[in-house]
C-alpha positions in Angstrom: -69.4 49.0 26.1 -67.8 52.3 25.5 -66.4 52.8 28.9 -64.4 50.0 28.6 -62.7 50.4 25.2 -62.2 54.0 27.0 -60.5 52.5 30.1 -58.7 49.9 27.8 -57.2 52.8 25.5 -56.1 54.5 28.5 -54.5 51.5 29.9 -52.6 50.8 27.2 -51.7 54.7 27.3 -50.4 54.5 30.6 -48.5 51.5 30.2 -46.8 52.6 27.3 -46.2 55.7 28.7 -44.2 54.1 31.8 -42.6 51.8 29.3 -41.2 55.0 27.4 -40.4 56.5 31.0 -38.3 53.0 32.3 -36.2 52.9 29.1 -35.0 56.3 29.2 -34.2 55.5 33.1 -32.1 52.7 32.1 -30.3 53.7 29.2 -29.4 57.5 30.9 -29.4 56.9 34.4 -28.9 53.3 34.8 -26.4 51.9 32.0 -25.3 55.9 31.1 -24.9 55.0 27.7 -23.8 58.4 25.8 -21.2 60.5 25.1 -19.9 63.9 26.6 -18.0 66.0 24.5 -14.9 67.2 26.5 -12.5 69.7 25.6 -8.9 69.5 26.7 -5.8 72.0 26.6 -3.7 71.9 23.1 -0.1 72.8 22.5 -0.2 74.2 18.9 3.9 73.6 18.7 3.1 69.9 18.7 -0.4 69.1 17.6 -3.3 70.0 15.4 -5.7 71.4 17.3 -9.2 73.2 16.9 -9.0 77.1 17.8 -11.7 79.7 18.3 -11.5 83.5 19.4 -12.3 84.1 22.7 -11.3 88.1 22.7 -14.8 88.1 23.4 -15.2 86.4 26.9 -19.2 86.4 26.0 -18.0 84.0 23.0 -16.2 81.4 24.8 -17.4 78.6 27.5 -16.7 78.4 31.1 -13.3 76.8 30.3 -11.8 79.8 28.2 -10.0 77.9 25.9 -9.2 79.0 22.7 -6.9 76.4 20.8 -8.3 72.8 22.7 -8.2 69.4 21.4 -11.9 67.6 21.9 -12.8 64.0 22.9 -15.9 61.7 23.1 -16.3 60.0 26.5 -18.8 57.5 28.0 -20.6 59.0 30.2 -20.1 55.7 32.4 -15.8 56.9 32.0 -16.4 60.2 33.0 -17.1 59.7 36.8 -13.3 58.8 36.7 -11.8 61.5 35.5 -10.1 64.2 38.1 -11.3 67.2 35.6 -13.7 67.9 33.3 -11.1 67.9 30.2 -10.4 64.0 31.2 -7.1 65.0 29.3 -4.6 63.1 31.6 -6.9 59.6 31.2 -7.5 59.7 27.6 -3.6 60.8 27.1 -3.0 57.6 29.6 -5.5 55.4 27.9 -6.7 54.3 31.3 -10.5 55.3 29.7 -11.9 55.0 26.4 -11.9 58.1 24.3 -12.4 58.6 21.0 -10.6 62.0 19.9 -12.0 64.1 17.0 -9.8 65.8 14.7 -9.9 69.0 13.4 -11.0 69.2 10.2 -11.5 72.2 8.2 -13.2 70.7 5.4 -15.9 70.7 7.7 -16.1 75.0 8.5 -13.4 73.6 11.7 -11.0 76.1 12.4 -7.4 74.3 13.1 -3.6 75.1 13.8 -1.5 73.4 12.5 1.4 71.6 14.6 4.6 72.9 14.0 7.0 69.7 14.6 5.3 67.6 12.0 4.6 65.1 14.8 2.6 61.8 13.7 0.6 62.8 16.7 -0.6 65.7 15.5 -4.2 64.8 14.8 -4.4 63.4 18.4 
């Protein structure tokens, strides 16, 4: 009797263990259904934009931008972008972004646009 409460506990393991498996499939590989944070280039005279200090090369990531705006993009989206920043799709609208603003209320460290533009959180 207690070989097969054994072999039914680790039946029910293993299903539920391929259950777990199959979901994570689908909902990263299959539907991709997160979010990348991409960085794009920022032109302080214009727009508000987050800034760090890359003197340091060791300090900065591969893109080596020190003032950069940042988006969120579906990872489903990002296939169509032509570079990593997805700058010229999010500016075009022809994929969903959601752009994050700088916000130094949070420890962010922003410029601040020097036109006044509405856009200047964007």
């Amino acid at each position: 009797m207690q070989m097969n409460k054994d072999t039914i506990l680790a039946g029910i393991f293993f299903v539920l263990f391929f259950a777990v498996i199959g979901t994570s499939f689908y909902k990263y590989f299959y539907t991709k259904n997160y979010d990348y944070l991409v960085e794009a280039s920022c032109d302080t005279s214009i727009e508000s934009c987050f800034v760090r200090d890359c003197t340091n090369p060791d300090d900065c990531p591969p893109n080596g931008l020190s003032e950069y705006k940042a988006y969120y993009v579906n990872a489903a989206d990002f296939a169509q972008c032509a570079d990593n920043s997805c700058k010229a799709e999010c500016e075009a609208g022809s994929i969903s972004c959601t752009p994050i603003a700088c916000d130094e209320s949070v420890g962010d460290t922003c410029s601040i646009a020097m036109s006044g533009s509405p856009e200047a959180a964007y």
